[in-house]
N, C-alpha and C positions, 0 to 999 in steps of 0.2 A: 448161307450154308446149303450144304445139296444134303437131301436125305436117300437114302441108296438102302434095299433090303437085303440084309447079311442075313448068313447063318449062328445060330447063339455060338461061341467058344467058351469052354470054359478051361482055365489053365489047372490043373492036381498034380502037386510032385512033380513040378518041372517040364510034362508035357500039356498039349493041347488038345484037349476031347473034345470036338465037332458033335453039337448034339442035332443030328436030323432032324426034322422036322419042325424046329424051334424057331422060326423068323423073327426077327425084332427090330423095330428101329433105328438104326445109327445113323450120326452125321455125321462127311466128311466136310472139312474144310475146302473150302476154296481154293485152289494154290494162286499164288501168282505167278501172269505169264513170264516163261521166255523170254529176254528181249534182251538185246545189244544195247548195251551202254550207250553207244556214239550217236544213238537214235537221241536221247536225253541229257544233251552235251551241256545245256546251261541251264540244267536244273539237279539238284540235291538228286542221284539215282536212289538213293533207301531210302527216301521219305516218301517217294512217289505216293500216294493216294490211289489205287485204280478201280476203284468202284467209284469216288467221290469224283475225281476227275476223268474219267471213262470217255468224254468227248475231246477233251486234249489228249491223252492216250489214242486214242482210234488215229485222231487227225496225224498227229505226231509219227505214228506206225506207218500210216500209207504215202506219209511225206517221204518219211528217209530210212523205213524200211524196206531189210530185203522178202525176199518169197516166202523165207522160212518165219520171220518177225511178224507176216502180213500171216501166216495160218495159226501161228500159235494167237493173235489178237482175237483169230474167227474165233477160234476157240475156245475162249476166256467168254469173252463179252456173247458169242452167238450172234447169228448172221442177221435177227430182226433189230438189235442193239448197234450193230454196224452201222446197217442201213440207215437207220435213224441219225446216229449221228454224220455221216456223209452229207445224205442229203439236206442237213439244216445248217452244213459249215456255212459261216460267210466268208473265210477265203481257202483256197483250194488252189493251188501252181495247175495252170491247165493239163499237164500230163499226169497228174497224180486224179484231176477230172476223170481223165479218159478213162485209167484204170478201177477206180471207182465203181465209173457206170459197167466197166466191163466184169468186177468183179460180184455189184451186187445186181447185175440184170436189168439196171435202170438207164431210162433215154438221159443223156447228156442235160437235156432242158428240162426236169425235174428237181435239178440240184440248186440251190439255194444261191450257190455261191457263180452260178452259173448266169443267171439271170440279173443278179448285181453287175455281173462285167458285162453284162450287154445292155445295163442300163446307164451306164458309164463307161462310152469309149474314149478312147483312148485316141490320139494323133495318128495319121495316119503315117506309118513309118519308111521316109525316104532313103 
């Protein structure tokens, strides 16, 4: 929950009295984000979990998310929650890397899943 400082309202006879000077507590919920279906093709879309699962979400989003799927994610989880999960993916498609590093300001070879594929190469392709 986010807590956020409102003004008191109190409702009399059908309108709404702002009473100045009166702050108080309230929590807004959380929404959940945004996001295109097609990003979560084989998985249950309304059961998603995205706090619980937060690091399959992120990865998920930068896989086969577009621009607008990649800022509502910032937005949700916040940019130190990204980072985290990026850098500790163990697989990552190398382009979805590149944007990554470009997105959260980190070198290429800092990523988790960076260092696995260059501890395991691959044939060299003829």
């Amino acid at each position: 929950m986010i807590a956020k400082l409102c003004v008191k309202a109190v409702i009399k006879g059908g309108f709404m009295l702002i009473e100045k000077n009166q702050p108080y507590l309230c929590f807004m919920e959380k929404s959940k984000p945004i996001l295109n279906k097609r990003i979560f093709w084989d998985v249950d879309f309304e059961k998603i979990d995205y706090d619980a699962k937060a690091n399959f979400v992120i990865e998920r989003v930068f896989e086969r998310g577009d621009v607008p799927d990649i800022r509502n994610c910032r937005r949700y989880y916040g940019e130190e929650k990204i980072a985290q999960a990026l850098l500790n993916a163990k697989f990552l498609p190398e382009t979805t890397m590149y944007l990554a590093s470009a997105v959260i300001n980190k070198p290429i070879t800092e990523f988790r899943c960076y260092k696995l594929r260059q501890s395991n190469p691959t044939l060299f392709p003829y």
